[in-house]
TIPA-744269 format. One record per atom (N, C-alpha, C): residue number from 1; x, y, z; atom name; residue in one letter. Coordinates in steps of 0.02 Angstrom, whole numbers, m for minus. Layout:
# residues N
[pt NUM; [X; Y; Z]; "CA"; "A"]
...
END
This chain:
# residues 73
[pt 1; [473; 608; 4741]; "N"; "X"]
[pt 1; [465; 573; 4804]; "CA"; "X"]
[pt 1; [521; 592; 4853]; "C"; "X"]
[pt 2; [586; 583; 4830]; "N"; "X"]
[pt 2; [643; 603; 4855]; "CA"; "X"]
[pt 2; [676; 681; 4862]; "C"; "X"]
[pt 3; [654; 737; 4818]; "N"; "X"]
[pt 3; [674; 792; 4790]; "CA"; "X"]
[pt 3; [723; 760; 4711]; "C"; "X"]
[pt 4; [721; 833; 4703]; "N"; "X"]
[pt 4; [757; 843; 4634]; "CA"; "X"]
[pt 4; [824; 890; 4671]; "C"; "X"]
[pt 5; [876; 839; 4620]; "N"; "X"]
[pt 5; [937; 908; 4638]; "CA"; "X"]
[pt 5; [955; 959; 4597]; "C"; "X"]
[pt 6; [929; 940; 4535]; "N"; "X"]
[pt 6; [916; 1029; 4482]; "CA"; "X"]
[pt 6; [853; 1013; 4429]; "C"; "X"]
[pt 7; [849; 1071; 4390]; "N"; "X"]
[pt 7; [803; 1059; 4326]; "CA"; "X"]
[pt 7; [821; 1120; 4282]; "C"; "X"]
[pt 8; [819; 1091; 4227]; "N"; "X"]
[pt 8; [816; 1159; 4166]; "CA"; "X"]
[pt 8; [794; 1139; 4120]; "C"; "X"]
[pt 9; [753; 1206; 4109]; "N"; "X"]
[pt 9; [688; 1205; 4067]; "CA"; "X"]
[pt 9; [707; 1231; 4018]; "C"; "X"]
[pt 10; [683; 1211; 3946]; "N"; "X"]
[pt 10; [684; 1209; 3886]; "CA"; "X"]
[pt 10; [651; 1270; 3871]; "C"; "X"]
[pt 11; [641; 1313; 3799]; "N"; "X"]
[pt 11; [639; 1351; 3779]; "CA"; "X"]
[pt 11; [556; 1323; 3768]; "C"; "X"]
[pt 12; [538; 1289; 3752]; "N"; "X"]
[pt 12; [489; 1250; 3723]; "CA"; "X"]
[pt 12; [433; 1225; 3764]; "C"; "X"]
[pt 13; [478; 1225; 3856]; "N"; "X"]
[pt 13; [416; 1206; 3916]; "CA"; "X"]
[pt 13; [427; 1149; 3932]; "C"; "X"]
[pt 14; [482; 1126; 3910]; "N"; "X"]
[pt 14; [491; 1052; 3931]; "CA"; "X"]
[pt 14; [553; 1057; 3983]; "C"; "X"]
[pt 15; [540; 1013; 4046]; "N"; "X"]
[pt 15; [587; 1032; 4098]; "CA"; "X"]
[pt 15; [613; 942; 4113]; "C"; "X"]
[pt 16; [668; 948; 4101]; "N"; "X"]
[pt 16; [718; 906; 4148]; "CA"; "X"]
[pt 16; [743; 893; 4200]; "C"; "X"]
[pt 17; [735; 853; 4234]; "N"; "X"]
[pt 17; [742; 855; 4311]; "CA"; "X"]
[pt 17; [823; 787; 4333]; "C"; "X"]
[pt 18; [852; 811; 4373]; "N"; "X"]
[pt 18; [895; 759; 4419]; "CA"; "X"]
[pt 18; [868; 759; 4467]; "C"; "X"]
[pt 19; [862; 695; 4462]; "N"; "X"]
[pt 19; [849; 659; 4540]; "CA"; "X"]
[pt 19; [913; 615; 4573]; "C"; "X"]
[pt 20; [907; 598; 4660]; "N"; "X"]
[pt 20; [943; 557; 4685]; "CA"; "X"]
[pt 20; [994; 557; 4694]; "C"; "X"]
[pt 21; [1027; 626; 4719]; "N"; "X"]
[pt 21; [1093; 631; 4724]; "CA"; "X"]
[pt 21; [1128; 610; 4785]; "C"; "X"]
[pt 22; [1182; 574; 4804]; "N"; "X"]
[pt 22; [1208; 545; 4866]; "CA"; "X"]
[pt 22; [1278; 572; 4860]; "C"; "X"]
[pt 23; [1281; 617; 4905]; "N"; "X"]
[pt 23; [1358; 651; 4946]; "CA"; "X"]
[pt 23; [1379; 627; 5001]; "C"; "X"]
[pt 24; [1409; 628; 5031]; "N"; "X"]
[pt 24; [1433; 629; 5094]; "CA"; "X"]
[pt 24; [1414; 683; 5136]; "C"; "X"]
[pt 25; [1385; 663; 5183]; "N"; "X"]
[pt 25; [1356; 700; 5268]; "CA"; "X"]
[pt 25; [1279; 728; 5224]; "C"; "X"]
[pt 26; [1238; 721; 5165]; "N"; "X"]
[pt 26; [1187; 722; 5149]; "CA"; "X"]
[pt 26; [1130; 675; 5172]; "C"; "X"]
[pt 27; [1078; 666; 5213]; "N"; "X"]
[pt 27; [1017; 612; 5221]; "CA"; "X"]
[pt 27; [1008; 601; 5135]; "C"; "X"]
[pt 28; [1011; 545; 5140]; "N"; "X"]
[pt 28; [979; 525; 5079]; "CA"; "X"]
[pt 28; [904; 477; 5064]; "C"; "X"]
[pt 29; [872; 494; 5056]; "N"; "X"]
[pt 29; [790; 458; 5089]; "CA"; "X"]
[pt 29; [786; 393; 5041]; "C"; "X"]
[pt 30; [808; 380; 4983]; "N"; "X"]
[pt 30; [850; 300; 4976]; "CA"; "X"]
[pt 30; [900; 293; 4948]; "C"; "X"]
[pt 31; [952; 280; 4986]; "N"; "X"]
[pt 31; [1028; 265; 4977]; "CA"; "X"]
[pt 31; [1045; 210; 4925]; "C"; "X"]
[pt 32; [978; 160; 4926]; "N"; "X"]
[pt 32; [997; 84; 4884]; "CA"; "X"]
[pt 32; [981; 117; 4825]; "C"; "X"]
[pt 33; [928; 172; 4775]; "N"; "X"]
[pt 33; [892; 173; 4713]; "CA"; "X"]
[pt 33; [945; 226; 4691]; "C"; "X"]
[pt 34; [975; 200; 4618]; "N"; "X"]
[pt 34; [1008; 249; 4576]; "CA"; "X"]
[pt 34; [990; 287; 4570]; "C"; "X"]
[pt 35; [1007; 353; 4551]; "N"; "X"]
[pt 35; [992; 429; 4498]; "CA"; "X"]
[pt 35; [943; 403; 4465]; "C"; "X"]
[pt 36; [884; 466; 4467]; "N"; "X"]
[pt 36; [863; 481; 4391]; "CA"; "X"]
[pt 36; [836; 545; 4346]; "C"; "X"]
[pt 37; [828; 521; 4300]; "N"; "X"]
[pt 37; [817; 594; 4241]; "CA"; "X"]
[pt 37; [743; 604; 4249]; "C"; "X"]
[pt 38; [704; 655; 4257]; "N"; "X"]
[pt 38; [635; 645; 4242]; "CA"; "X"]
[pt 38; [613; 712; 4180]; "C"; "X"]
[pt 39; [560; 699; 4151]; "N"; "X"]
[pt 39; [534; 756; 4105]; "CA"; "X"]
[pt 39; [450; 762; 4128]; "C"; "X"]
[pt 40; [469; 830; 4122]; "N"; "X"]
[pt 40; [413; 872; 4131]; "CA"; "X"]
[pt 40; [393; 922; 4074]; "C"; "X"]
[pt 41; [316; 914; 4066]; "N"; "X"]
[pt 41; [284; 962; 4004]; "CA"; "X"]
[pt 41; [236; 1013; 4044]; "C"; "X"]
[pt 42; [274; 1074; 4037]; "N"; "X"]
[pt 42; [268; 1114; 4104]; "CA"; "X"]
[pt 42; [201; 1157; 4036]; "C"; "X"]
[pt 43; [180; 1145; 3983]; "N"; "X"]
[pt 43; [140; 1157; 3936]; "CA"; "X"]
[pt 43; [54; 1128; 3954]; "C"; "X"]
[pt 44; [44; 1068; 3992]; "N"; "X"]
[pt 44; [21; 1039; 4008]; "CA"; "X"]
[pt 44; [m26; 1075; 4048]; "C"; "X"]
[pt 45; [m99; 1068; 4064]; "N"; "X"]
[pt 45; [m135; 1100; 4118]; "CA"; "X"]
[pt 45; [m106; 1052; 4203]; "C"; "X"]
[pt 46; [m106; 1011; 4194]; "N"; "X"]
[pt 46; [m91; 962; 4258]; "CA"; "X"]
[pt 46; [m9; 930; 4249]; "C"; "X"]
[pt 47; [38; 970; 4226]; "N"; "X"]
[pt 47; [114; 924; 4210]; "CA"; "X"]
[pt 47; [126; 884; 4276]; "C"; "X"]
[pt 48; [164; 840; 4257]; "N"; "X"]
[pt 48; [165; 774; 4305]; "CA"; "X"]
[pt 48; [254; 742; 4264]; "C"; "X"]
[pt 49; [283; 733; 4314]; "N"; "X"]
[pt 49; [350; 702; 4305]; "CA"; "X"]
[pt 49; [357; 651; 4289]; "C"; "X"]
[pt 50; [393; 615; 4205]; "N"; "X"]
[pt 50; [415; 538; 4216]; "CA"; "X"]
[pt 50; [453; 535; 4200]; "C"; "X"]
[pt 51; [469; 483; 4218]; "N"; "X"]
[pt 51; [547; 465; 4240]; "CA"; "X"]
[pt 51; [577; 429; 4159]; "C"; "X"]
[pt 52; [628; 460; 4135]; "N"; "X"]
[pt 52; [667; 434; 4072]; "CA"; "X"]
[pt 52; [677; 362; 4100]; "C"; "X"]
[pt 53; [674; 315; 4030]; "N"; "X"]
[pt 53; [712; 259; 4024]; "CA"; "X"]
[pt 53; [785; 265; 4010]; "C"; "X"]
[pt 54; [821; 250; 4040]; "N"; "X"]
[pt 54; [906; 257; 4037]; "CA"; "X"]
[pt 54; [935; 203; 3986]; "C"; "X"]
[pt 55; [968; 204; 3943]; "N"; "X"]
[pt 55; [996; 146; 3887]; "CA"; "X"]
[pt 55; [1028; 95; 3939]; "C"; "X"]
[pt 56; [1023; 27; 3904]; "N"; "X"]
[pt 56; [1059; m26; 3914]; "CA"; "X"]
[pt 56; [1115; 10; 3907]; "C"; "X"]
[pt 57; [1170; m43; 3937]; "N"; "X"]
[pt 57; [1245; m28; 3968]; "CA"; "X"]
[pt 57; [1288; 11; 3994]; "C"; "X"]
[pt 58; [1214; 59; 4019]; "N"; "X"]
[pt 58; [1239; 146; 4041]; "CA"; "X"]
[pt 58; [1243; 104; 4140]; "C"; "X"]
[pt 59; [1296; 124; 4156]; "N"; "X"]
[pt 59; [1306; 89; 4234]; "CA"; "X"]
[pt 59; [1246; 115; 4282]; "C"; "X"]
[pt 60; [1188; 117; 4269]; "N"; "X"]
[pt 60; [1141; 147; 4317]; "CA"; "X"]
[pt 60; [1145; 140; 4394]; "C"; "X"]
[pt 61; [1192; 67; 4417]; "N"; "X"]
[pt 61; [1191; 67; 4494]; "CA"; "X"]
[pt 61; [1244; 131; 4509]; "C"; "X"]
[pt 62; [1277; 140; 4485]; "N"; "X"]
[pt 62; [1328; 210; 4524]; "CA"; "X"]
[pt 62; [1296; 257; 4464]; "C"; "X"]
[pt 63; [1220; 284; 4442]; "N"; "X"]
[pt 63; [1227; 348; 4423]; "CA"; "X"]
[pt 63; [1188; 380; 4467]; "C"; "X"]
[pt 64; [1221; 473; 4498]; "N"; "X"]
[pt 64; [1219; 495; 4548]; "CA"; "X"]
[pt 64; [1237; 574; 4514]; "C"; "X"]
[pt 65; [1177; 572; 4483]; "N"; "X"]
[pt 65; [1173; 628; 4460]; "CA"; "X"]
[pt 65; [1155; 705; 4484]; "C"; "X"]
[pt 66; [1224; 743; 4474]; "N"; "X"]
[pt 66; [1229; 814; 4499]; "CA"; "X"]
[pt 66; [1229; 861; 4467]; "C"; "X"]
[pt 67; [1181; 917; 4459]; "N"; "X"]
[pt 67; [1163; 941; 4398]; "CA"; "X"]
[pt 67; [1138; 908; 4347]; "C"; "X"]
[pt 68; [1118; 974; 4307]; "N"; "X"]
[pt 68; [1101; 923; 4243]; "CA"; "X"]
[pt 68; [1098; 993; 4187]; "C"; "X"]
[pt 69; [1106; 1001; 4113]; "N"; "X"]
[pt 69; [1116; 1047; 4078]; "CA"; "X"]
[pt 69; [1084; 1022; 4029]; "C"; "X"]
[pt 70; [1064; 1057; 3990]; "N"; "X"]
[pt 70; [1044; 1056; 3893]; "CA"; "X"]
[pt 70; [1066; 1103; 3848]; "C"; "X"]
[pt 71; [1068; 1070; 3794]; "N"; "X"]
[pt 71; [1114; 1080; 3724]; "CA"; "X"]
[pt 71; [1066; 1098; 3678]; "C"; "X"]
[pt 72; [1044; 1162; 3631]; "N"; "X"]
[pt 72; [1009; 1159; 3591]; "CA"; "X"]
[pt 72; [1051; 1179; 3527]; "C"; "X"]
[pt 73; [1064; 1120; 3480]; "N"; "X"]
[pt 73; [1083; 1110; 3429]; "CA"; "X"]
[pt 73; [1047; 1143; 3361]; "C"; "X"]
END
């Protein structure tokens, strides 16, 4: 709705997205709604973005997420 400020895609087709990033001298199209993570199954004939559930006690009002990376263990 807002843009994404990165994504990286998995070996596997699965893509991660940041959303909602707020800088300074950036428009931000909503300033009040935290960051978020979204996944995408780019495997999919019609993939469509949703949005991760974030854990309890993770500070979601200041997350303002820039970049984003993956770890394959």
């Amino acid at each position: 709705e807002a843009g994404s400020e990165d994504i990286d895609i998995l070996p596997n087709g699965l893509a991660f997205i940041s959303s909602g990033l707020k800088y300074p001298g950036i428009k931000s199209f909503a300033p009040d709604k935290p960051g978020e993570i979204f996944l995408m199954d780019l495997n999919k004939d019609n993939p469509r973005a949703v949005e991760l559930r974030i854990s309890r006690g993770f500070d979601l009002a200041s997350f303002n997420p820039h970049g984003i990376s993956t770890c394959i263990d």
